[in-house]
N, C-alpha and C positions, 0 to 999 in steps of 0.2 A: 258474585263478589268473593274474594275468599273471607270476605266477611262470613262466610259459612261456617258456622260453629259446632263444635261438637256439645252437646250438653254436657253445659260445665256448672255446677250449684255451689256457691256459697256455703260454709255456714254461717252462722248469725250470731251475735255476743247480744242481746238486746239491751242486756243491763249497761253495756257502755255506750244506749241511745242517746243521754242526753247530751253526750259531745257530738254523736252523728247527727242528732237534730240542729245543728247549725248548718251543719253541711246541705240538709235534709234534700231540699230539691235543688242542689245545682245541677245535678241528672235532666233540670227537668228540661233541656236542650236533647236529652237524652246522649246523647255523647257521640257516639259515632255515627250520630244520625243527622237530622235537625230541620228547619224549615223555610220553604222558600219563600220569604219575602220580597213582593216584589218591587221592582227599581222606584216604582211612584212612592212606596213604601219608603225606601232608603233614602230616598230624597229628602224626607221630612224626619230621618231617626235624628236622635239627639248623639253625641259621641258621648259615651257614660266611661268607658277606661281607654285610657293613651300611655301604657306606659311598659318598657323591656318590647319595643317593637312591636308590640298586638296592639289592635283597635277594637273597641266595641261599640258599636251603637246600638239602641233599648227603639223600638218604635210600638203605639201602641193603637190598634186600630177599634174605629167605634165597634165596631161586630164583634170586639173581642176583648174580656178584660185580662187575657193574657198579652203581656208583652210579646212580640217579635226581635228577635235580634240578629243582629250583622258580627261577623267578627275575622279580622284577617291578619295575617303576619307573613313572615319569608322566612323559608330555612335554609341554609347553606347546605344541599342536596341534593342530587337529583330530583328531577320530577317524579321519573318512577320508583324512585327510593317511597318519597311520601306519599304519594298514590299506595303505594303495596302496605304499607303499616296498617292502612284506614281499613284496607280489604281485609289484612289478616284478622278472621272473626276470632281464628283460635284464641288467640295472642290477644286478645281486644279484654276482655274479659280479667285479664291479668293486671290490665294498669287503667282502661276507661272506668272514670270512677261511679261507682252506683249501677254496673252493668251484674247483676246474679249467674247469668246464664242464657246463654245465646243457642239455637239449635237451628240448622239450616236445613227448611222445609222442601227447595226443590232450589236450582239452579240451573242456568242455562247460557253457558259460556258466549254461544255461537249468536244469539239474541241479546248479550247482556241483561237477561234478567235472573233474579232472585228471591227468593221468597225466607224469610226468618221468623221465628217465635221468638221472645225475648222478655224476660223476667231483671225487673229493674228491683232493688237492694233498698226498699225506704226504711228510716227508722223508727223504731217503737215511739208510739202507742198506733203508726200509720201503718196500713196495709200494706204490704208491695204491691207493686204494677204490674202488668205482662201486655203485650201488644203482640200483631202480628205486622210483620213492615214487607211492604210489595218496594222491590226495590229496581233500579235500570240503571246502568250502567252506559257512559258514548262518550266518543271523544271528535269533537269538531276538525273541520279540514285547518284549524289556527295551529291545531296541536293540545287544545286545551281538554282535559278530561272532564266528566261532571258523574257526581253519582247522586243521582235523587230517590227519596223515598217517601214512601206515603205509607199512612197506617191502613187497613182495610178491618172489613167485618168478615168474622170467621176463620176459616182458615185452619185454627186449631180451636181444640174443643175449650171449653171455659172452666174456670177453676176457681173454686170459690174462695181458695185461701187469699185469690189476687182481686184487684181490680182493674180490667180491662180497658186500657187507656185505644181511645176509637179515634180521638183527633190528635193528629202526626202528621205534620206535613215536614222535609229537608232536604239537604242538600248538601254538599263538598262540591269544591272544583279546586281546581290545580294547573296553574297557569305555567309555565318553563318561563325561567326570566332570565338563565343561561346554563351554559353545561354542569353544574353545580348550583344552581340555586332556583327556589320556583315561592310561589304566591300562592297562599293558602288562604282558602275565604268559606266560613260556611255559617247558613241561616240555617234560623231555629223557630219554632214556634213547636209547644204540644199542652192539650189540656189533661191533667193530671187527675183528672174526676176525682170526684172523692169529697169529703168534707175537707180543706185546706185551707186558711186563711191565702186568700191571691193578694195581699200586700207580701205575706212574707215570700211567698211564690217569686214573685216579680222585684226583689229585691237582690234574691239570688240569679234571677236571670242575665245579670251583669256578668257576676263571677264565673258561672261556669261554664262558659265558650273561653271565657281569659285563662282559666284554670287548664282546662282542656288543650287548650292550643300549648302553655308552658307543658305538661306533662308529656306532651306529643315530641316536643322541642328537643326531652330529656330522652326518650327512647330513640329517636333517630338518631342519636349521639353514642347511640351503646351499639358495640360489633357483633351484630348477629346475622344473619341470612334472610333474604326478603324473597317468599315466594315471586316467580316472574307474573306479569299480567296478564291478564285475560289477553286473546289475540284481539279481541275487539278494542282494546283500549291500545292495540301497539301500533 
């Protein structure tokens, strides 16, 4: 992906946690990542935001008391305009909110796959997170691109300042709906380990795919240069 990142770190204001504590886990889609829930899933989500063209549905399965969720919008675009924002790792880091530092551990154009470390930004008095995400990259004979990701174990060494988020399942795709304009949709699920209240977890699980998709809306809108796409995805 060029979701490959160079390690890029944060610093940290802690004392101004308690307004980040609101925001706290809308990361917890993880942002440029998220999880694939699947269609029997969707079937039965609830619509929790309808509103500036995004959709969100919350679903919640017995195996899991973290919410799943759905969320999709259209941007007046290219397809591979917004395919390439999601890829740029560098660039990710700069506006995906609650991403610390992204490092891209191996890559392989010609297979679409990739491998990333990734240090998520929580607020005081909570640990930050770090995972490692196996990622693949394909684009169907429809035209439609998809990048899925999954967390894995290992990979990179462990670090005790974080807490090691092991469950990560996601996904983007990106549909053409014409020469300027395309369908953006991606599930989320991730467990955020740790001591968290999962009410307050799962209340922001709304927010932040809606939040994400608006922020996304506002950088495709700004004139800057879009690396080209992997050959596998042209």
């Amino acid at each position: 992906m060029s979701w490959m990142m160079t390690h890029q770190t944060r610093s940290k204001t802690k004392i101004r946690c308690k307004n980040k504590m609101k925001k706290s886990l809308l990361m917890l889609g993880l942002s440029t990542c998220i999880c694939a829930a699947s269609a029997q899933n969707i079937e039965h989500a609830k619509l929790s935001i309808h509103k500036n063209n995004i959709k969100v549905w919350t679903f919640q399965q017995q195996s899991s008391p973290v919410f799943l969720y759905k969320a999709e919008t259209t941007f007046n675009v290219p397809l591979e305009k917004a395919a390439a924002l999601i890829l740029d790792v560098d660039h990710a880091v700069k506006w995906v909110p609650y991403v610390g530092s992204v490092k891209v551990l191996s890559r392989d154009d010609q297979k679409g796959e990739f491998l990333l470390y990734m240090v998520l930004d929580f607020p005081f008095p909570l640990k930050d997170r770090d995972l490692v995400v196996k990622g693949k990259m394909s684009k169907e004979a429809q035209g439609v691109i998809s990048i899925q990701n999954t967390a894995i174990e290992g990979g990179y060494p462990l670090n005790p300042d974080y807490v090691r988020i092991r469950q990560y399942e996601g996904d983007w795709t990106f549909q053409k709906l014409g020469n300027q304009k395309v369908k953006v949709s991606t599930y989320g699920y991730a467990n955020p380990e740790g001591a968290i209240p999962l009410s307050f977890v799962n209340m922001f699980v709304q927010q932040q795919p809606y939040q994400m998709l608006q922020k996304m809306k506002i950088e495709l809108g700004k004139n800057r240069n879009y690396k080209g796409l992997p050959e596998i995805l042209r």
